[in-house]
N, C-alpha and C positions, 0 to 999 in steps of 0.2 A: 504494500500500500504506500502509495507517496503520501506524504508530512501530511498534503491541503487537504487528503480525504479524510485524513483522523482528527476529528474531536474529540471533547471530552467524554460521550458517548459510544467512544470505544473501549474495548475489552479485547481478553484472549478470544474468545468465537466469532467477534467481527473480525479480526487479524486471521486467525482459518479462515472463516470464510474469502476473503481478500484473496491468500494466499493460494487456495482452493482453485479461486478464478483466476488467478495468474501462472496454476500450469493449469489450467483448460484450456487456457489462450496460446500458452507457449510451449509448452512441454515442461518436465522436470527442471526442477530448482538447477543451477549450476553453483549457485552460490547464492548469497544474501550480507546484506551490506546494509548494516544501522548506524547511520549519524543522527552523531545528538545535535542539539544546540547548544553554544556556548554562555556560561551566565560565571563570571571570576568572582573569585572573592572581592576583590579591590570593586567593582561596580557597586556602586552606591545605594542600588537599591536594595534592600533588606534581606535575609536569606528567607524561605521558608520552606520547610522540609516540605508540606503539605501540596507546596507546588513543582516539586521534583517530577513533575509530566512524562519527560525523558526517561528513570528509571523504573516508572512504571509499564510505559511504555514497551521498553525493550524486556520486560519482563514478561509482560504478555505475547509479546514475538516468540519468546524462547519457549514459553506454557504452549502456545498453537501449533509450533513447529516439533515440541514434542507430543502431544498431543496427536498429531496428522500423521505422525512419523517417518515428516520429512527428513531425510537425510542429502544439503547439499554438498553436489562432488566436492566444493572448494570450501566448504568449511562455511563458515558465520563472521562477519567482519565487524566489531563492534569500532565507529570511527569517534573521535574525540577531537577536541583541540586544548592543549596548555593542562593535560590533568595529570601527566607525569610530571617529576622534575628528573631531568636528565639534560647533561652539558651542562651550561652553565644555569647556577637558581634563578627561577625567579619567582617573583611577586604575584604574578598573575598563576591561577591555580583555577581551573575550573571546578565548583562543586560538583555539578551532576556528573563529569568525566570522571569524578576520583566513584562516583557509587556506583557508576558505568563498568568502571574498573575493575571494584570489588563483584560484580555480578557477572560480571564475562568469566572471573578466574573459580567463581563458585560452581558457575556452568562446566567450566572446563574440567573441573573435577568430579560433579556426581553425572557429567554428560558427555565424557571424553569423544564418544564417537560422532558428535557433534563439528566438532575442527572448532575450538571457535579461537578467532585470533581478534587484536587488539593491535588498532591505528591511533597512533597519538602524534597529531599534527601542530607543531608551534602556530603562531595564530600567522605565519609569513606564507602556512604551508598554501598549495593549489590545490584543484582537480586535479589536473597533472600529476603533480608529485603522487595523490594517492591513487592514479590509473598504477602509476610507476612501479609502487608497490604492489598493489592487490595482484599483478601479475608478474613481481617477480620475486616473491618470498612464499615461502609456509611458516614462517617463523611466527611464533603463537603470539609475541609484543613487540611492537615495533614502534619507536619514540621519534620522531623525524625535527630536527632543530637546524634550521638555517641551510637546506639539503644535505644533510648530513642523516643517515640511519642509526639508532641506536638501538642497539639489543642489551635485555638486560645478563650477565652474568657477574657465576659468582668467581673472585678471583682467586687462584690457589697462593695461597704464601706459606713456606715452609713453618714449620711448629718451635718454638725458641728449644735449643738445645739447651741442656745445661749441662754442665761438666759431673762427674760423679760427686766429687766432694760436697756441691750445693743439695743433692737428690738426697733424701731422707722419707723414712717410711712412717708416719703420720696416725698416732692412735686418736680418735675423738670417740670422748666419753660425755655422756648424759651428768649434767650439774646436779646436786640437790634440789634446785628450783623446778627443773624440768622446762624451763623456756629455753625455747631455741639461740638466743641471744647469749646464754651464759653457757655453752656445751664449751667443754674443753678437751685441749688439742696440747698433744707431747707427742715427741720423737720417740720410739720400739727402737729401745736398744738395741 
């Protein structure tokens, strides 16, 4: 369904139904691609959980599409703009991108067979830049700042050696008080 057919009148069964009609029309899903709208923290107007539209939204997408038991070939693309910080920080932080965030990785886990991946566009990003991606990654998060891609990993740094003479074997015994704050700790001879 595009943005101007949903109002607030919609739910997961008009998103099926939508989705229903759009392979009648075309054939099976190849993929599916939800952009939110952008609203940063720093914008002046007020927050309010209540008008999170976006996360509700893409929540009922995810409800219909499991539900219908669509499976597209290319996964689920949840698009953002400014809801990671990656490269350099900044200031601008989209709310409903970071709850976008947290619900794409909650899907990705109790829904793996889903694909779903994660565009996150600085606010410089194009149409362009995200044609660019959506067809040349599988990568589940993709952070995009100043045309630059950013994936997240984690980085390996070796473990602090210490020499034998520092290494000691460590008895910790329960205090009289029984609080965790007062347990003590001696070297085993």
């Amino acid at each position: 369904a595009e943005s101007s057919d949903v109002d607030s009148v919609w739910g997961a069964p008009e998103i099926a139904a939508s989705l229903r009609k759009a392979i009648d029309a075309r054939g099976p899903l190849s993929g599916v691609v939800y952009a939110s709208e952008t609203r940063l923290l720093s914008d002046e107007s007020p927050y309010h959980p209540e008008e999170g539209r976006d996360y509700g939204e893409a929540l009922w997408l995810l409800q219909a599409i499991v539900r219908e038991q669509l499976m597209p070939a290319f996964g689920i693309w949840f698009v953002t703009r400014s809801a990671e910080q990656a490269g350099t920080l900044s200031e601008e932080v989209s709310v409903e991108g970071r709850a976008l965030g947290a619900l794409r990785r909650t899907a990705a886990v109790e829904f793996h067979e889903l694909r779903t991946h994660a565009v996150d566009l600085d606010m410089s990003g194009t149409p362009d830049d995200l044609l660019r991606i959506l067809g040349g990654t599988s990568e589940p998060e993709i952070a995009w700042r100043k045309g630059t891609a950013w994936k997240p990993r984690l980085v390996e740094r070796p473990a602090v050696q210490r020499n034998s003479a520092e290494r000691q074997n460590i008895e910790i015994r329960p205090s009289g008080s029984g609080v965790i704050d007062d347990l003590i700790s001696s070297p085993i001879a």
